[in-house]
C-alpha positions as CSV (number, residue, x, y, z in Angstrom):
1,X,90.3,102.3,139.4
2,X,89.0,105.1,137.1
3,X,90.5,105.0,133.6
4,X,93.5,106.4,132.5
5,X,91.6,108.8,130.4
6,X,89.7,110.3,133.1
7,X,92.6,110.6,135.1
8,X,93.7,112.8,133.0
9,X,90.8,115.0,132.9
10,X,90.3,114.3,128.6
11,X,86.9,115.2,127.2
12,X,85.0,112.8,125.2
13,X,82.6,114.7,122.9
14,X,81.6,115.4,119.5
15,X,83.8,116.8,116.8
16,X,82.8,120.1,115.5
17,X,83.5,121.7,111.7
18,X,85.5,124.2,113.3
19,X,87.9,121.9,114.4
20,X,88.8,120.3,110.5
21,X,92.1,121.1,110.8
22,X,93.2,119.6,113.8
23,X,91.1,116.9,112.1
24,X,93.1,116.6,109.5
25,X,96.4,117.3,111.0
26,X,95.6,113.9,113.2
27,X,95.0,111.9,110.3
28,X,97.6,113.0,108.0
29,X,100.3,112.1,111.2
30,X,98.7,108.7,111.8
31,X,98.6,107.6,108.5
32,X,101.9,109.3,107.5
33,X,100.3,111.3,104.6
34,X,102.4,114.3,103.6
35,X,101.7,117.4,102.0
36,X,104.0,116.2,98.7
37,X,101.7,112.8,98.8
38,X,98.9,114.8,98.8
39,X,100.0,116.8,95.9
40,X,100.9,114.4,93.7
41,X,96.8,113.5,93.6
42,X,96.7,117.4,91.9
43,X,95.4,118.7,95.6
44,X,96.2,122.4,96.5
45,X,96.6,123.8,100.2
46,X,92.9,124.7,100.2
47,X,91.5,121.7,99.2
48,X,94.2,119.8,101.0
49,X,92.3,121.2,104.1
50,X,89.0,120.5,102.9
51,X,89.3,117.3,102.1
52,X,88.2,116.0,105.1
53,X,85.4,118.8,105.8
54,X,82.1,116.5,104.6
55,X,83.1,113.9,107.2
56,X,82.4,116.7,110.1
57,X,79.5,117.9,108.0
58,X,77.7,114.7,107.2
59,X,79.0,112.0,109.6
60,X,79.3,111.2,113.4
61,X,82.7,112.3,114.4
62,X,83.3,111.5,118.2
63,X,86.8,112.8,119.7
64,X,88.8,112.9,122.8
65,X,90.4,116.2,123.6
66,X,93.2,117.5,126.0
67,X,91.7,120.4,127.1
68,X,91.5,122.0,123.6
69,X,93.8,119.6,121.5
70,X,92.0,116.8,119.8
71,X,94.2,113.8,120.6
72,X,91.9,111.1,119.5
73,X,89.0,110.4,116.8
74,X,86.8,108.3,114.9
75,X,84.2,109.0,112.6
76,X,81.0,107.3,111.5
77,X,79.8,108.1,108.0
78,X,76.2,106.8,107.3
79,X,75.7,104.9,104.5
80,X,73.3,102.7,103.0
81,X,73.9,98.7,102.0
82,X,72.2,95.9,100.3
83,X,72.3,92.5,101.9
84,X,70.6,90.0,100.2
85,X,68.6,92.3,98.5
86,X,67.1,93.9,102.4
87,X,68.4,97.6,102.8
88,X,70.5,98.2,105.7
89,X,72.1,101.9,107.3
90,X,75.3,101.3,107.8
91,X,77.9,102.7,110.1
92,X,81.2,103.3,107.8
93,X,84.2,104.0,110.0
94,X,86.8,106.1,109.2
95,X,89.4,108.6,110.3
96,X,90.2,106.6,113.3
97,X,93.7,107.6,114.9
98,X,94.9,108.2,118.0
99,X,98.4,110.8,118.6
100,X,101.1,107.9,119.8
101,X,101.7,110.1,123.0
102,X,98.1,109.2,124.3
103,X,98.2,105.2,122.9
104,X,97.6,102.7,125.8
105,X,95.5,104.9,127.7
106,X,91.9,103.3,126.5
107,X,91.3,106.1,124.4
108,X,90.3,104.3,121.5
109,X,88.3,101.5,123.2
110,X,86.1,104.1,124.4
111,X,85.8,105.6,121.4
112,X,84.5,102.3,119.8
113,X,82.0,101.5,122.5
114,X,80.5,105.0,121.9
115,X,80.9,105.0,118.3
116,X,79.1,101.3,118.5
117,X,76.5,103.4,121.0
118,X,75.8,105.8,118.4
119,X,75.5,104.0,115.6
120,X,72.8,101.4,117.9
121,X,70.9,105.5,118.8
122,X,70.9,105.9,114.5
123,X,69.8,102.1,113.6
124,X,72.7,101.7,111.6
125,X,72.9,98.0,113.0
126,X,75.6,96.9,110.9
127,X,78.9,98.6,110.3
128,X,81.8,98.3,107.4
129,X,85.3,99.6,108.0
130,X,88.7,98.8,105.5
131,X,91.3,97.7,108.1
132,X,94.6,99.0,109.3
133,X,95.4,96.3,111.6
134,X,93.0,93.5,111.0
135,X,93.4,91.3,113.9
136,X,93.2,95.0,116.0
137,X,89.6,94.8,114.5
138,X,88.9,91.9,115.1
139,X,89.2,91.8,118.9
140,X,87.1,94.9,118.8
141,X,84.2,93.0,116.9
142,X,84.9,93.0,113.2
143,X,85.2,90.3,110.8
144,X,86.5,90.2,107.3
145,X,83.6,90.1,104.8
146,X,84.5,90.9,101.7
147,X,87.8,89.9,99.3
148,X,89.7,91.7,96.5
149,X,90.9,90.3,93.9
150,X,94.0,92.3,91.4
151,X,95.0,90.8,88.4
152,X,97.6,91.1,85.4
153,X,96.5,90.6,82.2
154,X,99.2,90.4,79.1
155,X,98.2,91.7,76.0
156,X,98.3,88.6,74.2
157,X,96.3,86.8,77.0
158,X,93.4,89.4,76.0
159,X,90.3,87.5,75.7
160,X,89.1,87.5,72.4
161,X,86.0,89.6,70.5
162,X,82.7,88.3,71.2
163,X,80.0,89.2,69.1
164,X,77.5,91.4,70.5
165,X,74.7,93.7,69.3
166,X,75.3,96.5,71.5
167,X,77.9,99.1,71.7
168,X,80.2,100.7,74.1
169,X,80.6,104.7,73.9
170,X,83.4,107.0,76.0
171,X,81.9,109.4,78.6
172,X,82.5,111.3,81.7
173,X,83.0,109.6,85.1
174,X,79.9,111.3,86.4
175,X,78.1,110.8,83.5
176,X,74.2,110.4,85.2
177,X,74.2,106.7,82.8
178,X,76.3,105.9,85.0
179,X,74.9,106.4,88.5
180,X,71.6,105.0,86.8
181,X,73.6,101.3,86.1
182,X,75.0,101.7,89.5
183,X,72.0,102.0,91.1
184,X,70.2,98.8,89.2
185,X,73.3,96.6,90.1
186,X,73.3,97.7,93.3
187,X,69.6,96.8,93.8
188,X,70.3,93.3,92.9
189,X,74.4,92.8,94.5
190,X,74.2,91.4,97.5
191,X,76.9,93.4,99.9
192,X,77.2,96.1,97.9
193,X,76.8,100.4,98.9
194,X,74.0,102.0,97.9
195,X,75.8,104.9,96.5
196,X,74.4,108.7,97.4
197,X,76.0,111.2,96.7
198,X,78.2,111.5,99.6
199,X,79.4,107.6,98.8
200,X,80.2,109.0,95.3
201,X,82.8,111.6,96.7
202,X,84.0,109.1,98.6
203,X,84.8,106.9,96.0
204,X,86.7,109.3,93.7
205,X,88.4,111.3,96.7
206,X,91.6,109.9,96.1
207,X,91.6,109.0,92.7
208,X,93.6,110.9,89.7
209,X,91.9,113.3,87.5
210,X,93.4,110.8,84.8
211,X,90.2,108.5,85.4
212,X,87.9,107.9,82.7
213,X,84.7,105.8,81.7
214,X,83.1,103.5,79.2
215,X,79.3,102.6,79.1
216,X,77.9,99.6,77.2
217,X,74.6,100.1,75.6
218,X,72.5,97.3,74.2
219,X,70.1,96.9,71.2
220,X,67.8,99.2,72.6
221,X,70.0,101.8,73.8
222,X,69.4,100.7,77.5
223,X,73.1,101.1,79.5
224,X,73.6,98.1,81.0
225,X,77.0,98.2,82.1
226,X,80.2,100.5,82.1
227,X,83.9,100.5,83.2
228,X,86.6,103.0,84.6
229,X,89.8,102.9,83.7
230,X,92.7,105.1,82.8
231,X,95.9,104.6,80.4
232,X,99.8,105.2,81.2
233,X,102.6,103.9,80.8
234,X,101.2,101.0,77.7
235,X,99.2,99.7,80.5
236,X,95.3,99.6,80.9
237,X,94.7,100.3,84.9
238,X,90.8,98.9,85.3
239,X,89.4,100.4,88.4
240,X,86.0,99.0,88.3
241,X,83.8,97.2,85.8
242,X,79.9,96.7,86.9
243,X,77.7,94.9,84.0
244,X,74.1,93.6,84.7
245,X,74.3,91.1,82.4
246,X,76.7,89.0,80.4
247,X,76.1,90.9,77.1
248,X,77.4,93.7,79.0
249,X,80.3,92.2,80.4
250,X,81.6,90.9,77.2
251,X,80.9,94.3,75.6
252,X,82.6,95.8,77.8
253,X,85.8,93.8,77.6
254,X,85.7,93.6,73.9
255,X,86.2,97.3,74.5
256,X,89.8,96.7,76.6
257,X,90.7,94.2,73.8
258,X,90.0,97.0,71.5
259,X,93.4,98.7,73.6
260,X,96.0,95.5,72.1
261,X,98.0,97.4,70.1
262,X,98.3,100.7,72.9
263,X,99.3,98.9,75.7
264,X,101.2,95.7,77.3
265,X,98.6,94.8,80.2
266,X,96.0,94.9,82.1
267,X,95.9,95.5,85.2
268,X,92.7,95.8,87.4
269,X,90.4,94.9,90.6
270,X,87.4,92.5,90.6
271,X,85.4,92.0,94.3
272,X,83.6,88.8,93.4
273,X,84.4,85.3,94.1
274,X,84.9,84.4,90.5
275,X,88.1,84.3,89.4
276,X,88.9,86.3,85.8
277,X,91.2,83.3,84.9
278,X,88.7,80.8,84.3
279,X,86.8,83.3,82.1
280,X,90.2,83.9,79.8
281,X,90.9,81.4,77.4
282,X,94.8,81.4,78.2
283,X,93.9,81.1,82.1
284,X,98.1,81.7,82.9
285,X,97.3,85.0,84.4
286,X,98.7,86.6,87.7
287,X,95.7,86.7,90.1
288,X,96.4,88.2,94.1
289,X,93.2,88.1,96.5
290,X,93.5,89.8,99.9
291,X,90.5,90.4,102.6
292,X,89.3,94.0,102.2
293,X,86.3,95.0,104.0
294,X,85.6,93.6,107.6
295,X,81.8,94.4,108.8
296,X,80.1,93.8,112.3
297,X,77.1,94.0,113.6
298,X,76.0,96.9,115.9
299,X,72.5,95.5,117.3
300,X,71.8,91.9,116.9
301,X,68.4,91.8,117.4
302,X,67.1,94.0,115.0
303,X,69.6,93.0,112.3
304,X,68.3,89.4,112.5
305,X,64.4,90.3,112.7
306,X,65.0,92.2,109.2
307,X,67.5,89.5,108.1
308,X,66.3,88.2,104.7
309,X,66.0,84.6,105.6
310,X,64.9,81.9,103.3
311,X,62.1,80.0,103.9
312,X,61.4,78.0,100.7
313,X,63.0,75.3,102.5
314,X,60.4,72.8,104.1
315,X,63.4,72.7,107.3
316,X,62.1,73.4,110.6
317,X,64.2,73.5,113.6
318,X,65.7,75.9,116.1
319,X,69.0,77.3,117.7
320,X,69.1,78.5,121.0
321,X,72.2,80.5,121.3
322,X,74.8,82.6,123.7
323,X,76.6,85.6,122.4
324,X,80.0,86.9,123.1
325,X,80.6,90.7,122.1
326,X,83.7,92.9,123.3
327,X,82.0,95.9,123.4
328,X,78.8,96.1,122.9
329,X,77.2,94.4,126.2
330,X,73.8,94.9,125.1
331,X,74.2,92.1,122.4
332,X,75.6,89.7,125.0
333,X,72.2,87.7,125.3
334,X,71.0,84.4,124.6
335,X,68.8,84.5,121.6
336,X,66.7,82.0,120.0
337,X,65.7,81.4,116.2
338,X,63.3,79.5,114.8
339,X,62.3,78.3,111.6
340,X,58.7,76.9,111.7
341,X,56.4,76.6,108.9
342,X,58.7,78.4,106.7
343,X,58.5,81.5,109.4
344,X,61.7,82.6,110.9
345,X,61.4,84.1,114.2
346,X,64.4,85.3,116.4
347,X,64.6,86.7,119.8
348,X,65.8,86.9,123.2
349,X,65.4,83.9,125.2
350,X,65.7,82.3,128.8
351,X,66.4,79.1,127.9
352,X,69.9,77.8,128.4
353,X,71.8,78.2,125.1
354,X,73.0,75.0,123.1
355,X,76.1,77.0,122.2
356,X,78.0,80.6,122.6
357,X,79.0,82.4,119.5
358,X,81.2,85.4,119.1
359,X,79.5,88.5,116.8
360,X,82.5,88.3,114.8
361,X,81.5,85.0,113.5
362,X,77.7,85.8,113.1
363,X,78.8,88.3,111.2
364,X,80.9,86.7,108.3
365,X,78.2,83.9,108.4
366,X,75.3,86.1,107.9
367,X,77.0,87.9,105.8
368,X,77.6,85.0,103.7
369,X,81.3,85.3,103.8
370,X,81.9,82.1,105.3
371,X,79.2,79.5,105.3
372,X,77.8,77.6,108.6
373,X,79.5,74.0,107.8
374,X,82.9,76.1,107.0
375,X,82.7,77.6,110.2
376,X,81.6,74.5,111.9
377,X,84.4,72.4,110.3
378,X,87.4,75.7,111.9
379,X,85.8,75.5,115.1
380,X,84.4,78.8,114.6
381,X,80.4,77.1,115.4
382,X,80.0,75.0,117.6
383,X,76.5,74.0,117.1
384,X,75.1,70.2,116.4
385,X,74.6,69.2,112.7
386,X,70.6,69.9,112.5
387,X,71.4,73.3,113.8
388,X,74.3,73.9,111.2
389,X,71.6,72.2,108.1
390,X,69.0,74.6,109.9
391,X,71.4,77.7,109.0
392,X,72.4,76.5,105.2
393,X,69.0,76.4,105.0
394,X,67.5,79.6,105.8
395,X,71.0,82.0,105.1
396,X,71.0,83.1,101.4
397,X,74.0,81.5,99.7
398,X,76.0,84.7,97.9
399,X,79.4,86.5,98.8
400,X,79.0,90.5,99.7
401,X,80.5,92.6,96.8
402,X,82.2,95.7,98.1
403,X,84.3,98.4,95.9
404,X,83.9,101.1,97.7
405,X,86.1,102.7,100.0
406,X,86.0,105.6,102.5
């Protein structure tokens, strides 16, 4: 039986700049967005209707049209990631909506597979996206891989000046200091976007012209950290805060405690797996974690032979393996990796597999959202416990840092 969408004679094709508006007009009824909402960010009509314009310039936006009307989208920006310190292109889906009149017709299942498709064409063999519905995600291939973290900070749970010999100066958001520190945490932050410029926009798009920054410098005038952050209402609201070290970190919260008498709290975001509390010395603070990012890998192959493995371990084993994938058949393979003489080698194999994994588990395990025994323990792996000690082994142990979001 041909699908519904076909049926129907709908047109699955590329979306082109012309069409921004209808774009646009598809998002804004999906996600509920009105003109007021949009306004209150300082937007005006023009740039209410450019917003969106760079995703159709610089991304992969694939549609479904009835006859002229674009009914369905998604679009695939391509970005750049750092996963245990190896450089990925990465797939970042957004602006994924479908009008309710055409929902249950497959519309956005086909979508995926040929978003998945393109992204496999551009070697983006992973993918992040931030989650409307996150067990929708999930049976389309995603897994959460990434947490954040808001907190509440009273102002007389403020932790108290250290001594340091640097110093933290005001500046600009876009001050080039602090794409510079950006760049060097990002070289060494496991998980984290390499941001260009296009990542950039994408962070401040929706973000209030209230926004301002701080940089730490140290002895030697080097930046080595900064913070964003804006003031209203006798609170301090802390978007971000990216140190490289901890003379940085404590210079740079020094320079919130500076804020005691100007506000009541704190309030802020971290994207780590360290909780502020222990850090505070009056640890009574009101700390929320929730998933964020889910990620999946596109093309399994690939991804694994440029995975990062470690091999300092004197380990050697292997794991024969099956792989389950919704849509992307060309990853449903048995594969084989070895460790052997501190070489890892992974590929497709014809032996018979020991055990059949979905790709929404490799992910958060290679990842290193989850580790191998966690999963193991849920039920997640089902492997034997030399092939679990075989993937401790070799998987660098670190949790992705994401702040971004598009």
């Amino acid at each position: 039986m041909e699908p519904k969408a076909l049926q129907h004679n709908f047109e699955l094709k590329l979306v082109e700049k012309t069409d921004v508006t209808q774009f646009n007009e598809l998002l804004r009824y999906v996600f509920q967005v009105t003109t007021d909402d949009l306004h209150t960010f300082g937007w005006e009509e023009e740039e209410i209707r450019q917003a969106k314009l760079p995703v159709l310039e610089q991304a992969d936006v694939i549609g479904w049209y009835d006859q002229t009307k674009l009914i369905s989208q998604i679009a695939i920006y391509p970005f750049t990631v750092n996963i245990f310190g190896q450089q990925y292109a990465m797939g970042g889906i957004t602006g994924v909506g479908t009008y309710p009149e055409y929902a249950r017709m497959g519309l956005m299942h086909d979508l995926m597979i040929s978003a998945l498709q393109k992204m496999r064409e551009n070697k983006q063999f992973i993918s992040y996206l931030y989650p409307y519905s996150i067990p929708f995600y999930r049976r389309k291939g995603w897994e959460i891989i990434s947490d954040k973290m808001t907190f509440k900070v009273k102002d007389t749970q403020l932790p108290k000046t250290k001594d340091v010999l640097g110093m933290v100066e005001r500046t600009d958001c876009d001050d080039p200091l602090i794409f510079t520190i950006y760049d060097n945490f990002a070289a060494q932050q496991h998980g984290s976007m390499i941001r260009t410029q296009l990542a950039w926009d994408e962070y401040w798009r929706w973000e209030s012209d209230e926004m301002m920054a701080a940089v730490y410098r140290d002895t030697t005038g080097t930046p080595t950290g900064f913070l964003f952050y804006r003031l209203a209402d006798e609170v301090f609201y802390l978007k971000e805060m990216v140190f490289l070290n901890e003379e940085a970190r404590s210079g740079l919260w020094n320079f919130i405690s500076a804020h005691f008498s100007m506000v009541n709290e704190v309030q802020g975001s971290t994207y780590t797996d360290e909780a502020l509390a222990f850090l505070l010395d009056d640890s009574e603070i009101k700390e929320t974690i929730t998933p964020y990012y889910m990620g999946r890998i596109v093309d399994l192959l690939p991804f694994l032979q440029q995975f990062p493995f470690k091999t300092l371990s004197k380990v050697n084993g292997s794991w024969c393996f099956a792989v389950e994938d919704p849509l992307a058949e060309w990853n449903r393979q048995t594969y084989e990796l070895s460790l052997l003489n501190g070489t890892v080698t992974v590929y497709v194999s014809t032996k018979q597999p020991t055990t059949t994994v979905t790709i929404q588990t490799l992910t958060t395990m290679f990842l290193g959202y989850k580790r191998p025994t966690y999963l193991k323990k849920i039920g997640r792996l089902n492997a034997t416990s030399a092939e679990v000690q075989l993937l401790e082994s070799i998987i660098p142990a670190d949790v992705p840092y994401f702040s971004d979001y598009f």
